[in-house]
GUVEX-962657 format. One record per residue (C-alpha): x, y, z; residue in three letters. Coordinates in steps of 0.1 Angstrom, whole numbers, plus 5000, padded with zeros to 4 digits. Example, Ala and Ser with C-alpha at 12.3 -4.5 7.8 and 13.67 -1.06 7.14 Angstrom:
# GUVEX-962657
512349555078ala/513749895071ser/
END
This chain:
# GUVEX-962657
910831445857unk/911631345890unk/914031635910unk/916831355916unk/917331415877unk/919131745885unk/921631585903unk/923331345886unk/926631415877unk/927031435841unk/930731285839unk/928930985851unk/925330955844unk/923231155814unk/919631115807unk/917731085777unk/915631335776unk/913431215746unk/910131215768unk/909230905751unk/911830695758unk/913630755787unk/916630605800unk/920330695819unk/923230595798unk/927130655806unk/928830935791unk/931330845768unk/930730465770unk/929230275735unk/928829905735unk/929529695701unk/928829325697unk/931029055694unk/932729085658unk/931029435653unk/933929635669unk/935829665637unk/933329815616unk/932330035645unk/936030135646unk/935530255606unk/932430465614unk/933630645645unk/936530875650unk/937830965687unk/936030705703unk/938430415715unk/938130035715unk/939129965754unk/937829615763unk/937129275748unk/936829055775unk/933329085787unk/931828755766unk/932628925737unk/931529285736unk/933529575735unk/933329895752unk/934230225732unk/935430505752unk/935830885747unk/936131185767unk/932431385764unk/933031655745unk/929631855755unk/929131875793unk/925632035784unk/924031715771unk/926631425773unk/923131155764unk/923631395728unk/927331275712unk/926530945721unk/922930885706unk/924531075676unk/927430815671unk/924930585680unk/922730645652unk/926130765627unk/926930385630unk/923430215631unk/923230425592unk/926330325575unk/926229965584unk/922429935576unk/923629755545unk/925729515557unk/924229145542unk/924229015580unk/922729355588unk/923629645612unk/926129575639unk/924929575671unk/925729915689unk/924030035722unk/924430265751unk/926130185780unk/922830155798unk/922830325836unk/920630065856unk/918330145891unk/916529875906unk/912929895889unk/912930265881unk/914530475862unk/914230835887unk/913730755920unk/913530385933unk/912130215948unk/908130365945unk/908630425981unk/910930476005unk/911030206033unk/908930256064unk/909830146098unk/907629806106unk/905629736135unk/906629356141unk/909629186130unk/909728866108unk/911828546116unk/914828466092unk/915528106101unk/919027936089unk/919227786051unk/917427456057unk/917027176032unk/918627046002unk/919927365988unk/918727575957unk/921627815944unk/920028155944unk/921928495930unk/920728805941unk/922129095914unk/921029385931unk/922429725944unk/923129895981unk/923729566001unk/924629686038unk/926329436056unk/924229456087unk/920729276100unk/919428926104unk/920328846064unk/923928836075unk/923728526084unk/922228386052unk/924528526026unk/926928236012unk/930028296017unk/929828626011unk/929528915991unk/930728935951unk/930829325950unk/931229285911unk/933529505889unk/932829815871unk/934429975834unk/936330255844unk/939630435841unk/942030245858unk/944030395883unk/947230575875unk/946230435840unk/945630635806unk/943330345800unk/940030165808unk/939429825820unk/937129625852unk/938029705883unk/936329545915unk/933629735934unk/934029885970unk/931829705994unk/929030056009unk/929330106044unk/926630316056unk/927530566083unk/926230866107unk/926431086071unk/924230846050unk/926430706023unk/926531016004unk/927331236035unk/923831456036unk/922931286065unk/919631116048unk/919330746039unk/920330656007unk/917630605981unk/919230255974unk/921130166010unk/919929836025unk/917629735988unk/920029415979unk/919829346018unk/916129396017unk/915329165982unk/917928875996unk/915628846030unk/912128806009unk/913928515994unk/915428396021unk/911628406040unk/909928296012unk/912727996007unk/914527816034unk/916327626016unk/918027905988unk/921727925993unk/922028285985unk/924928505969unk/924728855968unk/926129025935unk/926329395948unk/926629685923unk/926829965943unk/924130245935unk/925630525950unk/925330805920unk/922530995930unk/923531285949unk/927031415959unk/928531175929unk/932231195923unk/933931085888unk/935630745906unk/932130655924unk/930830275909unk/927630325896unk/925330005881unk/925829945840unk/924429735809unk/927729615809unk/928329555848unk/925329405853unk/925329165824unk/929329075832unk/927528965866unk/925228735850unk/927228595829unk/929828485855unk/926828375877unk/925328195848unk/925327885866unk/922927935892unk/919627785898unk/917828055898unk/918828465895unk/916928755906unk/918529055888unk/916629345905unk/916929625875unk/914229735852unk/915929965823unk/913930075790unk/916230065760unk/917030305730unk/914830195699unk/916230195665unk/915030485652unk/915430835670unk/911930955663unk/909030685669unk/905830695646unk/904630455674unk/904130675701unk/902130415722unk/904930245727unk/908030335724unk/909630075736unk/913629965723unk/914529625710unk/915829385734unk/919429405750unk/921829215733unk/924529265762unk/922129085786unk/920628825761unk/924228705755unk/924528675788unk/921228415787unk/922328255760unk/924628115784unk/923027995813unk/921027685813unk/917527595797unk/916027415832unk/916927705851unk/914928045860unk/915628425862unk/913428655878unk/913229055875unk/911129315885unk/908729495861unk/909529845869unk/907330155889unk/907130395862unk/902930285857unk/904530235819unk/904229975793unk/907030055778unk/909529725780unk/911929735805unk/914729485808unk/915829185816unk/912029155827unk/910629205792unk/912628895781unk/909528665789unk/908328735753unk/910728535746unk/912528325773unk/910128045789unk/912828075820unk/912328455821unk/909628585847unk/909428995844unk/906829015879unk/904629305884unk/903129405910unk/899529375929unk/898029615954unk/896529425989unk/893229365976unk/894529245939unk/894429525916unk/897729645900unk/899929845920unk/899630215906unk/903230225902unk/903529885885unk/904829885850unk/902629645831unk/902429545792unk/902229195777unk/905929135782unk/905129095822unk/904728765826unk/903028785861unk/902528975893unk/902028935931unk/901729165962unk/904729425961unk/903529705984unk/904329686025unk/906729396019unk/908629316055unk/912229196049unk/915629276063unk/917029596064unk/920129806080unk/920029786124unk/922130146125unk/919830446109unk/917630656131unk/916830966108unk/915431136075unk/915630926042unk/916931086010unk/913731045988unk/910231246003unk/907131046010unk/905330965976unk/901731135970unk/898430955987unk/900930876023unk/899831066054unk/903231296054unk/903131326013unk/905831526005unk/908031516031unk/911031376051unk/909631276085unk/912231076107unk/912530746104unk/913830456132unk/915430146114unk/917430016140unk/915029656144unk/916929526115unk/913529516093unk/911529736072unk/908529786051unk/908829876013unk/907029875983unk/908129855948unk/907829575919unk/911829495935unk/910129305962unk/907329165944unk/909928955920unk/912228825948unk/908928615964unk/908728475927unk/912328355927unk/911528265966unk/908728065955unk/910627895926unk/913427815946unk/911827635972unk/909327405951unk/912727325932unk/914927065944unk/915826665929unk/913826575903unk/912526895893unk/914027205880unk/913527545888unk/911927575853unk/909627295860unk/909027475892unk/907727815877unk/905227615852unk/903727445881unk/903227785899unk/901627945868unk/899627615867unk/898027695897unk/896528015896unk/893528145895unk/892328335864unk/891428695869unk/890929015848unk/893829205851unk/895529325820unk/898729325807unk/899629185843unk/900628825836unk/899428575855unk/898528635891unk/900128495916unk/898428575948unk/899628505980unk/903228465979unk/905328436011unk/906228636028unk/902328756032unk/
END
Protein backbone atom coordinates (compact mmCIF):
# COMPACT_ATOMS: atom_id res chain seq x y z
CA UNK A 1 0.00 0.00 0.00
CA UNK A 2 1.50 3.02 -1.11
CA UNK A 3 2.12 5.74 2.03
CA UNK A 4 -0.08 8.46 0.04
CA UNK A 5 -3.00 6.02 1.29
CA UNK A 6 -2.64 7.51 4.85
CA UNK A 7 -3.43 10.69 3.71
CA UNK A 8 -6.43 10.97 2.17
CA UNK A 9 -8.97 12.55 3.85
CA UNK A 10 -11.74 10.30 4.65
CA UNK A 11 -14.72 12.92 4.23
CA UNK A 12 -13.55 12.79 0.75
CA UNK A 13 -11.78 9.81 -0.44
CA UNK A 14 -12.00 6.06 1.25
CA UNK A 15 -10.19 3.03 0.02
CA UNK A 16 -11.17 -0.31 -0.41
CA UNK A 17 -9.18 -2.17 1.41
CA UNK A 18 -10.12 -5.70 -0.03
CA UNK A 19 -6.49 -6.46 -1.15
CA UNK A 20 -7.99 -8.00 -4.18
CA UNK A 21 -9.80 -5.39 -5.54
CA UNK A 22 -8.73 -2.25 -4.80
CA UNK A 23 -10.24 1.04 -5.62
CA UNK A 24 -11.03 4.80 -3.94
CA UNK A 25 -14.68 5.47 -3.85
CA UNK A 26 -16.51 8.78 -2.32
CA UNK A 27 -17.87 8.59 0.99
CA UNK A 28 -21.37 8.91 1.15
CA UNK A 29 -21.98 8.99 -2.58
CA UNK A 30 -23.92 5.70 -4.46
CA UNK A 31 -24.79 5.80 -8.00
CA UNK A 32 -28.18 4.12 -9.35
CA UNK A 33 -29.01 3.76 -13.03
CA UNK A 34 -31.46 5.37 -14.98
CA UNK A 35 -35.05 4.09 -13.77
CA UNK A 36 -33.31 2.10 -10.85
CA UNK A 37 -33.49 5.10 -8.31
CA UNK A 38 -36.88 4.08 -7.11
CA UNK A 39 -36.30 0.78 -6.06
CA UNK A 40 -32.95 1.84 -4.61
CA UNK A 41 -35.03 4.43 -2.66
CA UNK A 42 -37.13 1.11 -1.18
CA UNK A 43 -33.96 -0.69 -0.15
CA UNK A 44 -32.07 2.07 1.57
CA UNK A 45 -32.98 4.20 4.43
CA UNK A 46 -30.92 7.64 5.18
CA UNK A 47 -29.41 7.78 1.97
CA UNK A 48 -30.91 10.62 -0.29
CA UNK A 49 -31.88 10.84 -3.95
CA UNK A 50 -30.02 14.36 -4.90
CA UNK A 51 -29.48 14.38 -8.65
CA UNK A 52 -31.00 13.23 -11.89
CA UNK A 53 -29.54 15.16 -14.42
CA UNK A 54 -26.36 13.53 -15.27
CA UNK A 55 -27.84 11.33 -18.56
CA UNK A 56 -29.88 9.69 -16.40
CA UNK A 57 -28.21 8.38 -13.22
CA UNK A 58 -28.77 9.43 -9.90
CA UNK A 59 -26.53 10.14 -7.10
CA UNK A 60 -27.58 9.06 -3.45
CA UNK A 61 -26.14 10.95 -0.72
CA UNK A 62 -25.65 10.58 3.04
CA UNK A 63 -23.59 11.79 5.74
CA UNK A 64 -20.78 8.77 6.64
CA UNK A 65 -21.76 7.61 9.65
CA UNK A 66 -18.28 5.73 10.47
CA UNK A 67 -15.18 7.95 9.99
CA UNK A 68 -13.11 4.67 10.66
CA UNK A 69 -13.92 2.97 7.43
CA UNK A 70 -16.30 5.25 5.29
CA UNK A 71 -15.36 2.50 1.93
CA UNK A 72 -17.53 0.05 4.76
CA UNK A 73 -21.44 1.66 4.87
CA UNK A 74 -21.31 2.07 1.39
CA UNK A 75 -20.15 -1.47 0.07
CA UNK A 76 -22.67 -2.62 2.67
CA UNK A 77 -25.73 -0.68 1.04
CA UNK A 78 -24.17 -1.54 -1.91
CA UNK A 79 -24.46 -5.17 -1.56
CA UNK A 80 -28.11 -4.58 0.86
CA UNK A 81 -29.45 -3.39 -2.58
CA UNK A 82 -27.64 -5.59 -5.19
CA UNK A 83 -29.62 -8.79 -2.69
CA UNK A 84 -33.16 -7.58 -2.58
CA UNK A 85 -33.49 -6.70 -6.18
CA UNK A 86 -31.61 -9.88 -7.46
CA UNK A 87 -35.15 -10.98 -8.38
CA UNK A 88 -36.34 -8.46 -10.23
CA UNK A 89 -37.47 -10.17 -14.03
CA UNK A 90 -35.17 -7.36 -15.76
CA UNK A 91 -32.66 -8.19 -12.99
CA UNK A 92 -30.75 -6.25 -10.33
CA UNK A 93 -30.68 -2.48 -10.68
CA UNK A 94 -27.63 -1.07 -11.42
CA UNK A 95 -25.88 0.38 -8.21
CA UNK A 96 -22.15 1.35 -7.96
CA UNK A 97 -19.72 3.39 -6.07
CA UNK A 98 -19.02 6.77 -6.71
CA UNK A 99 -15.63 5.70 -8.13
CA UNK A 100 -12.50 8.18 -7.00
CA UNK A 101 -10.47 8.31 -10.43
CA UNK A 102 -6.28 9.06 -10.73
CA UNK A 103 -4.81 9.14 -14.03
CA UNK A 104 -3.63 5.42 -14.58
CA UNK A 105 -3.14 4.42 -10.97
CA UNK A 106 -4.90 4.01 -8.24
CA UNK A 107 -1.85 5.14 -5.27
CA UNK A 108 0.50 7.18 -6.56
CA UNK A 109 0.50 8.35 -10.30
CA UNK A 110 1.97 8.56 -12.53
CA UNK A 111 4.82 5.40 -12.19
CA UNK A 112 7.20 8.22 -11.90
CA UNK A 113 7.47 11.46 -11.18
CA UNK A 114 8.66 13.76 -14.02
CA UNK A 115 12.31 14.47 -14.59
CA UNK A 116 13.75 17.55 -15.85
CA UNK A 117 14.83 16.95 -19.81
CA UNK A 118 17.99 17.61 -21.39
CA UNK A 119 16.63 19.13 -24.81
CA UNK A 120 13.46 20.66 -25.41
CA UNK A 121 10.87 19.57 -28.12
CA UNK A 122 9.16 21.90 -30.73
CA UNK A 123 5.30 22.48 -30.34
CA UNK A 124 4.39 23.99 -33.74
CA UNK A 125 0.83 25.84 -34.20
CA UNK A 126 -2.42 23.46 -35.06
CA UNK A 127 -1.82 22.93 -38.81
CA UNK A 128 -4.04 21.16 -41.26
CA UNK A 129 -7.58 20.38 -41.64
CA UNK A 130 -8.50 20.00 -38.06
CA UNK A 131 -9.32 16.75 -35.96
CA UNK A 132 -11.38 17.63 -32.71
CA UNK A 133 -9.36 16.10 -29.91
CA UNK A 134 -10.58 16.14 -25.92
CA UNK A 135 -8.17 15.65 -23.53
CA UNK A 136 -10.10 14.48 -19.95
CA UNK A 137 -7.41 14.59 -17.73
CA UNK A 138 -6.43 16.15 -14.28
CA UNK A 139 -3.78 19.02 -13.03
CA UNK A 140 -3.76 21.18 -16.19
CA UNK A 141 -1.40 24.31 -15.26
CA UNK A 142 -1.93 27.01 -17.49
CA UNK A 143 1.61 27.67 -18.26
CA UNK A 144 4.30 26.36 -21.12
CA UNK A 145 4.44 26.08 -24.84
CA UNK A 146 0.81 23.96 -24.88
CA UNK A 147 -0.81 27.30 -24.10
CA UNK A 148 -0.92 28.12 -27.21
CA UNK A 149 -2.53 24.94 -28.52
CA UNK A 150 -5.52 24.62 -26.19
CA UNK A 151 -8.85 25.60 -28.12
CA UNK A 152 -10.38 28.06 -26.75
CA UNK A 153 -9.70 27.23 -23.57
CA UNK A 154 -10.08 25.31 -20.66
CA UNK A 155 -13.58 23.30 -19.66
CA UNK A 156 -12.59 22.89 -15.90
CA UNK A 157 -15.75 20.50 -15.66
CA UNK A 158 -18.12 20.33 -12.60
CA UNK A 159 -18.12 18.21 -9.59
CA UNK A 160 -21.27 16.62 -7.16
CA UNK A 161 -20.98 18.33 -4.05
CA UNK A 162 -22.83 20.29 -1.38
CA UNK A 163 -23.79 23.37 -2.72
CA UNK A 164 -22.88 26.41 -1.09
CA UNK A 165 -25.05 27.86 1.59
CA UNK A 166 -27.19 24.91 0.45
CA UNK A 167 -28.61 21.89 2.65
CA UNK A 168 -28.40 20.15 -0.71
CA UNK A 169 -26.17 18.54 -3.41
CA UNK A 170 -25.89 19.33 -6.98
CA UNK A 171 -22.78 20.17 -9.97
CA UNK A 172 -20.91 22.89 -9.34
CA UNK A 173 -18.07 24.10 -11.73
CA UNK A 174 -14.39 23.26 -10.95
CA UNK A 175 -11.75 25.93 -9.94
CA UNK A 176 -9.15 26.24 -12.55
CA UNK A 177 -5.24 25.00 -10.15
CA UNK A 178 -2.84 27.55 -10.14
CA UNK A 179 0.38 26.34 -9.02
CA UNK A 180 2.45 28.53 -6.70
CA UNK A 181 5.79 28.95 -4.57
CA UNK A 182 3.82 26.37 -1.91
CA UNK A 183 3.00 23.62 -4.55
CA UNK A 184 -0.70 23.41 -4.87
CA UNK A 185 -1.23 21.82 -1.66
CA UNK A 186 1.10 24.33 0.25
CA UNK A 187 4.11 21.68 1.31
CA UNK A 188 6.21 23.32 -0.88
CA UNK A 189 6.63 19.90 -3.25
CA UNK A 190 5.15 19.50 -6.70
CA UNK A 191 2.01 18.03 -6.83
CA UNK A 192 1.78 14.35 -7.76
CA UNK A 193 -0.75 15.43 -10.57
CA UNK A 194 0.29 19.33 -11.32
CA UNK A 195 1.18 19.85 -15.00
CA UNK A 196 -0.22 15.81 -16.06
CA UNK A 197 -3.30 17.17 -18.42
CA UNK A 198 -0.61 19.84 -19.63
CA UNK A 199 1.86 17.15 -20.10
CA UNK A 200 -0.72 14.37 -22.08
CA UNK A 201 -2.30 17.48 -24.31
CA UNK A 202 1.48 18.30 -25.71
CA UNK A 203 2.20 14.40 -26.73
CA UNK A 204 -0.88 14.89 -28.84
CA UNK A 205 -0.31 17.95 -29.86
CA UNK A 206 3.53 16.62 -31.06
CA UNK A 207 2.42 13.54 -32.23
CA UNK A 208 -0.67 15.59 -34.32
CA UNK A 209 -0.45 18.90 -35.89
CA UNK A 210 -3.46 19.08 -36.94
CA UNK A 211 -5.63 18.03 -33.41
CA UNK A 212 -7.64 20.97 -32.27
CA UNK A 213 -7.39 20.22 -28.67
CA UNK A 214 -9.82 20.91 -25.59
CA UNK A 215 -8.71 20.36 -22.32
CA UNK A 216 -11.51 18.83 -19.76
CA UNK A 217 -9.65 19.47 -16.41
CA UNK A 218 -10.77 17.70 -13.22
CA UNK A 219 -8.63 18.89 -10.82
CA UNK A 220 -6.63 16.13 -8.80
CA UNK A 221 -5.77 17.95 -5.92
CA UNK A 222 -6.85 15.33 -2.86
CA UNK A 223 -3.85 13.84 -2.03
CA UNK A 224 -2.30 15.53 0.75
CA UNK A 225 -3.56 18.56 2.84
CA UNK A 226 -7.30 17.75 1.41
CA UNK A 227 -10.11 20.00 2.71
CA UNK A 228 -13.99 18.83 2.60
CA UNK A 229 -14.79 21.66 -0.46
CA UNK A 230 -11.46 20.55 -2.46
CA UNK A 231 -12.77 18.99 -6.24
CA UNK A 232 -11.48 15.73 -6.48
CA UNK A 233 -11.98 13.44 -10.01
CA UNK A 234 -15.27 11.00 -9.86
CA UNK A 235 -17.16 8.06 -11.85
CA UNK A 236 -19.68 10.52 -12.13
CA UNK A 237 -17.51 13.70 -12.97
CA UNK A 238 -15.61 12.17 -15.36
CA UNK A 239 -18.35 10.37 -17.19
CA UNK A 240 -20.64 13.87 -17.05
CA UNK A 241 -17.42 15.06 -19.10
CA UNK A 242 -17.70 12.51 -21.72
CA UNK A 243 -20.85 12.69 -22.15
CA UNK A 244 -21.09 16.41 -22.83
CA UNK A 245 -17.87 16.02 -25.06
CA UNK A 246 -19.51 13.07 -26.75
CA UNK A 247 -19.12 14.67 -29.97
CA UNK A 248 -15.56 14.74 -30.55
CA UNK A 249 -13.40 13.05 -32.93
CA UNK A 250 -11.46 11.46 -30.80
CA UNK A 251 -11.14 11.46 -26.66
CA UNK A 252 -8.26 10.62 -24.57
CA UNK A 253 -9.74 10.14 -21.05
CA UNK A 254 -6.51 9.70 -18.99
CA UNK A 255 -8.00 7.54 -15.87
CA UNK A 256 -7.50 3.90 -15.26
CA UNK A 257 -9.95 2.80 -12.19
CA UNK A 258 -10.68 -1.00 -11.30
CA UNK A 259 -14.36 -1.51 -10.29
CA UNK A 260 -16.25 -3.33 -7.38
CA UNK A 261 -17.29 -6.94 -8.64
CA UNK A 262 -20.65 -8.33 -7.84
CA UNK A 263 -19.90 -10.36 -5.25
CA UNK A 264 -17.91 -9.26 -2.04
CA UNK A 265 -15.72 -12.29 -1.77
CA UNK A 266 -14.23 -13.64 -5.16
CA UNK A 267 -13.74 -17.53 -5.70
CA UNK A 268 -11.62 -16.15 -8.67
CA UNK A 269 -8.78 -14.86 -7.05
CA UNK A 270 -6.82 -14.51 -10.42
CA UNK A 271 -8.74 -12.01 -11.29
CA UNK A 272 -10.68 -10.08 -9.53
CA UNK A 273 -11.67 -7.91 -11.77
CA UNK A 274 -15.50 -5.87 -11.54
CA UNK A 275 -17.96 -5.77 -14.31
CA UNK A 276 -17.85 -2.88 -16.56
CA UNK A 277 -18.96 0.76 -15.62
CA UNK A 278 -22.24 1.45 -16.49
CA UNK A 279 -21.92 5.31 -15.65
CA UNK A 280 -19.21 5.52 -18.39
CA UNK A 281 -20.63 3.00 -20.94
CA UNK A 282 -23.78 5.27 -20.98
CA UNK A 283 -21.76 7.84 -21.65
CA UNK A 284 -20.43 5.69 -24.98
CA UNK A 285 -23.49 4.70 -25.86
CA UNK A 286 -23.72 8.19 -26.93
CA UNK A 287 -21.01 9.18 -28.86
CA UNK A 288 -20.52 8.14 -32.41
CA UNK A 289 -19.65 4.64 -33.94
CA UNK A 290 -16.74 6.22 -36.53
CA UNK A 291 -15.17 7.94 -33.81
CA UNK A 292 -12.27 6.73 -31.19
CA UNK A 293 -11.48 6.95 -27.41
CA UNK A 294 -8.25 6.29 -26.10
CA UNK A 295 -7.16 5.53 -22.28
CA UNK A 296 -4.38 4.39 -20.55
CA UNK A 297 -3.94 0.85 -19.14
CA UNK A 298 -2.95 1.68 -15.75
CA UNK A 299 0.77 1.15 -13.60
CA UNK A 300 -0.26 -1.10 -11.03
CA UNK A 301 1.80 -4.31 -13.24
CA UNK A 302 -2.08 -5.83 -12.74
CA UNK A 303 -4.49 -7.58 -14.96
CA UNK A 304 -7.08 -6.77 -13.18
CA UNK A 305 -9.53 -4.46 -15.65
CA UNK A 306 -9.30 -1.11 -15.24
CA UNK A 307 -11.59 1.42 -16.92
CA UNK A 308 -12.66 3.01 -19.57
CA UNK A 309 -9.49 1.14 -21.02
CA UNK A 310 -10.93 -2.32 -20.44
CA UNK A 311 -13.84 -1.32 -22.76
CA UNK A 312 -11.89 -2.71 -25.88
CA UNK A 313 -13.52 -6.16 -25.10
CA UNK A 314 -16.09 -4.75 -26.20
CA UNK A 315 -16.01 -1.33 -28.05
CA UNK A 316 -14.04 -1.61 -31.61
CA UNK A 317 -13.60 2.41 -31.05
CA UNK A 318 -12.16 1.74 -27.57
CA UNK A 319 -8.22 1.50 -27.42
CA UNK A 320 -7.06 0.69 -23.49
CA UNK A 321 -2.81 1.28 -24.48
CA UNK A 322 -0.21 -0.20 -22.38
CA UNK A 323 2.86 0.47 -22.26
CA UNK A 324 6.45 -0.72 -23.80
CA UNK A 325 9.88 -0.24 -22.23
CA UNK A 326 12.79 1.32 -24.87
CA UNK A 327 13.79 -1.88 -26.17
CA UNK A 328 10.00 -3.45 -26.52
CA UNK A 329 9.31 -5.38 -23.58
CA UNK A 330 6.41 -4.32 -21.33
CA UNK A 331 6.97 -1.58 -19.03
CA UNK A 332 7.22 -3.21 -15.39
CA UNK A 333 4.57 -0.95 -14.27
CA UNK A 334 2.17 -1.54 -17.21
CA UNK A 335 -1.13 -3.07 -16.34
CA UNK A 336 -1.62 -5.70 -19.01
CA UNK A 337 -4.59 -8.50 -19.50
CA UNK A 338 -6.50 -9.26 -22.68
CA UNK A 339 -8.72 -6.24 -22.33
CA UNK A 340 -5.55 -3.94 -23.48
CA UNK A 341 -5.88 -3.63 -26.82
CA UNK A 342 -2.27 -2.42 -27.47
CA UNK A 343 0.76 -0.69 -26.25
CA UNK A 344 3.67 1.64 -27.27
CA UNK A 345 6.70 3.33 -25.59
CA UNK A 346 5.45 5.19 -22.26
CA UNK A 347 8.70 5.60 -20.30
CA UNK A 348 10.94 9.02 -20.78
CA UNK A 349 8.12 10.64 -22.78
CA UNK A 350 9.16 14.53 -23.53
CA UNK A 351 6.07 16.77 -23.53
CA UNK A 352 5.06 20.07 -21.99
CA UNK A 353 5.13 20.79 -18.61
CA UNK A 354 4.88 23.91 -16.00
CA UNK A 355 7.93 26.96 -16.75
CA UNK A 356 7.61 28.12 -12.75
CA UNK A 357 8.87 25.06 -10.29
CA UNK A 358 12.44 24.84 -9.24
CA UNK A 359 12.34 22.29 -6.19
CA UNK A 360 11.34 18.88 -4.57
CA UNK A 361 8.34 16.94 -6.01
CA UNK A 362 5.73 15.36 -3.76
CA UNK A 363 6.12 11.58 -4.70
CA UNK A 364 10.04 9.97 -3.97
CA UNK A 365 12.03 8.52 -6.85
CA UNK A 366 10.51 4.95 -7.64
CA UNK A 367 12.97 1.81 -6.98
CA UNK A 368 15.79 0.87 -9.80
CA UNK A 369 16.41 5.21 -10.34
CA UNK A 370 19.82 6.44 -9.27
CA UNK A 371 18.26 8.59 -6.12
CA UNK A 372 15.58 5.56 -5.32
CA UNK A 373 13.86 6.74 -2.51
CA UNK A 374 14.16 10.14 -2.39
CA UNK A 375 13.22 13.80 -3.18
CA UNK A 376 16.27 15.34 -4.98
CA UNK A 377 15.52 18.92 -6.41
CA UNK A 378 14.20 19.25 -9.42
CA UNK A 379 14.49 22.45 -12.17
CA UNK A 380 11.25 22.68 -14.49
CA UNK A 381 11.39 25.98 -15.52
CA UNK A 382 12.23 24.98 -19.63
CA UNK A 383 8.55 24.44 -19.96
CA UNK A 384 9.23 20.51 -20.76
CA UNK A 385 9.69 17.32 -18.88
CA UNK A 386 10.34 13.75 -19.00
CA UNK A 387 7.70 11.17 -17.49
CA UNK A 388 6.76 7.77 -17.68
CA UNK A 389 3.55 6.17 -17.05
CA UNK A 390 0.92 4.23 -19.44
CA UNK A 391 -0.79 8.27 -19.26
CA UNK A 392 1.68 9.15 -21.96
CA UNK A 393 1.85 6.02 -23.79
CA UNK A 394 -2.23 6.43 -24.76
CA UNK A 395 -2.11 10.21 -25.75
CA UNK A 396 0.61 9.13 -28.83
CA UNK A 397 -2.25 6.62 -29.74
CA UNK A 398 -4.95 9.24 -29.93
CA UNK A 399 -1.96 11.57 -31.51
CA UNK A 400 -1.43 9.00 -34.00
CA UNK A 401 -5.25 8.46 -34.77
CA UNK A 402 -5.91 11.97 -34.93
CA UNK A 403 -3.52 12.80 -37.49
CA UNK A 404 -4.03 9.87 -40.10
CA UNK A 405 -7.88 10.99 -39.62
CA UNK A 406 -9.22 13.69 -41.67
CA UNK A 407 -11.91 13.68 -45.01
CA UNK A 408 -12.75 10.57 -46.06
CA UNK A 409 -11.63 8.55 -43.27
CA UNK A 410 -12.71 8.36 -39.78
CA UNK A 411 -10.87 8.24 -36.77
CA UNK A 412 -12.12 4.64 -36.41
CA UNK A 413 -10.98 3.84 -39.84
CA UNK A 414 -7.73 5.42 -38.72
CA UNK A 415 -7.07 3.08 -35.59
CA UNK A 416 -7.71 -0.16 -37.87
CA UNK A 417 -5.16 0.96 -40.36
CA UNK A 418 -2.69 1.49 -37.47
CA UNK A 419 -3.33 -1.95 -35.97
CA UNK A 420 -3.02 -3.16 -39.66
CA UNK A 421 0.37 -2.25 -39.75
CA UNK A 422 2.18 -3.69 -37.09
CA UNK A 423 4.43 -5.97 -36.68
CA UNK A 424 3.64 -9.26 -34.75
CA UNK A 425 5.56 -9.97 -31.71
CA UNK A 426 5.36 -12.10 -28.44
CA UNK A 427 4.21 -9.98 -25.92
CA UNK A 428 1.28 -11.17 -23.85
CA UNK A 429 -1.68 -9.78 -22.83
CA UNK A 430 -0.20 -6.49 -24.35
CA UNK A 431 -2.32 -5.90 -27.44
CA UNK A 432 -0.96 -5.16 -30.46
CA UNK A 433 2.31 -3.28 -30.52
CA UNK A 434 2.63 -0.31 -31.78
CA UNK A 435 6.18 0.69 -31.90
CA UNK A 436 7.44 3.87 -32.64
CA UNK A 437 4.94 6.32 -32.03
CA UNK A 438 5.71 10.08 -32.17
CA UNK A 439 6.90 11.65 -30.25
CA UNK A 440 10.09 9.17 -30.20
Amino acid sequence: MSELSERWDPRKVALNRDKQNQFLLRPGQILAGPGDAPDVQKVLTGWKPSDRRTFGVTTFTRTPANPEDPAREVLDAIAKVRKATSGRPQGPVRVAPNHVLVPANWHTCPWSPPEPPEGQATLGAQSGAPVDVVVIDSGYIAQGPIVSRIEPEVDYGEWFTKLPGQSGYGWVSQPREVLDAGGIHKDRRLDTLAGHASFVAGVVAQASPRARITVVNHNGAFVQQDVADTPIPTEASVARSLWNHRNASVINVGFAFATLPNTRTLANSVDPSGPPSWTLGLALRGRPGSSMLVAPAGNQSSRVRQYPAAFSLDHPNVAGVGSLDPRGGRSVFSNHGAWVACCTEGEEVLSSFVTRWRGRTEDAEPPGSPAAGTYPVKDFTSGWALWSGTSFAAPKVAGAIAQAAGPGKTPLAAWIELKQSAQPSGLLDMGIPLKGLAPA
